[in-house]
N, C-alpha and C positions, 0 to 999 in steps of 0.2 A: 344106677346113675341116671339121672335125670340129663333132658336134651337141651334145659333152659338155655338163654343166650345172656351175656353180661348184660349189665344197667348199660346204655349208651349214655348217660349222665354223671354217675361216678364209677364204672367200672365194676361193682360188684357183682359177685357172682352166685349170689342169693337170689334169686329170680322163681316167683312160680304165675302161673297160670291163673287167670281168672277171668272169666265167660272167654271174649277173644283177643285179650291185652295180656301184656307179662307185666309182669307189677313188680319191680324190684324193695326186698324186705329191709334195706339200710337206707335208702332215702325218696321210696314211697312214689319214685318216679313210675308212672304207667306208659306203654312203648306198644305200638302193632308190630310186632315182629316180622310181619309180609311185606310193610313199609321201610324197613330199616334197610339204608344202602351198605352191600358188603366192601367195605374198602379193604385190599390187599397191603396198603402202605399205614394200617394204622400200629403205631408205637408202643410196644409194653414195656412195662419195668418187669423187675426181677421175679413178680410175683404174680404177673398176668393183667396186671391192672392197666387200662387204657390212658394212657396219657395224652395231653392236648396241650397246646400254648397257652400259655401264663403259670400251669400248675408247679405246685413247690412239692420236691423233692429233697429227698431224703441220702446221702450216700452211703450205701451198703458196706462198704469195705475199702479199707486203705488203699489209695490208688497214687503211685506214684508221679511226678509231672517234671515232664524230661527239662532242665535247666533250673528247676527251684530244688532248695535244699533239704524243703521236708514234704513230705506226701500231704493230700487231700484227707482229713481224716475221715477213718467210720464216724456215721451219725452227722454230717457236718449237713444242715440245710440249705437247700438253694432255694431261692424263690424267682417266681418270672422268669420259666423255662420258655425257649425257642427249639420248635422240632423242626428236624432236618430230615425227613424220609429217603433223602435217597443217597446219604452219606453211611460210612461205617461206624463214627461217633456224632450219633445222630440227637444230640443234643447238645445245644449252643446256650451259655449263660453264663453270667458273672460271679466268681465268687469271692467274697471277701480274704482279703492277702494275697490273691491269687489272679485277680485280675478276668478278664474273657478267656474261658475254658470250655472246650469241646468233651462231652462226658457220652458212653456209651449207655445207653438203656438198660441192659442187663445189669450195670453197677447201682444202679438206684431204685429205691422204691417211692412210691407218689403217698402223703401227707394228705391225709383226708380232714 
């Protein structure tokens, strides 16, 4: 297992080494790793991917929404997320039928 560190640009976790940059292999971004600030409060989805404001999302699975009569379905996209780092359902966004809905991280994956 390799030490790399994600892409801080999309998230990936395809990263290697080259002279003293990590060069991630999905979108070619180069990053000093000595330079990169460790945030404790940053947000992943379901699959480890770094999430940031405006990304569009993905929902993983049926999630039910207390007073409407049918759930959020799997696959259902959101677009122009708002993160909430220091909430439990730390994402804030609108979704079509459904109106401004608070969605948890772990329910969704980020749409590359």
């Amino acid at each position: 297992m390799n030490d790399s560190l994600p892409c801080p640009k999309c998230g990936s976790q395809y990263t290697y080494e080259q002279d003293h940059l990590q060069v991630c292999s999905q979108c070619f971004h180069e990053f000093d790793p000595n330079e990169m600030p460790l945030d404790e409060n940053q947000i992943k989805d379901a699959f480890g991917n770094i999430l940031q404001n405006g990304d569009t999302v993905m929902v993983i699975k049926d999630l039910p929404v207390k007073g409407a009569q049918k759930p959020i379905r799997s696959g259902t996209k959101v677009k122009n997320i708002k993160l909430k780092p220091d909430n439990d359902h730390n994402i804030d966004c609108r979704i079509e039928g459904f109106g401004a809905v608070a969605l948890k991280s772990e329910f969704v994956k980020k749409v590359l």
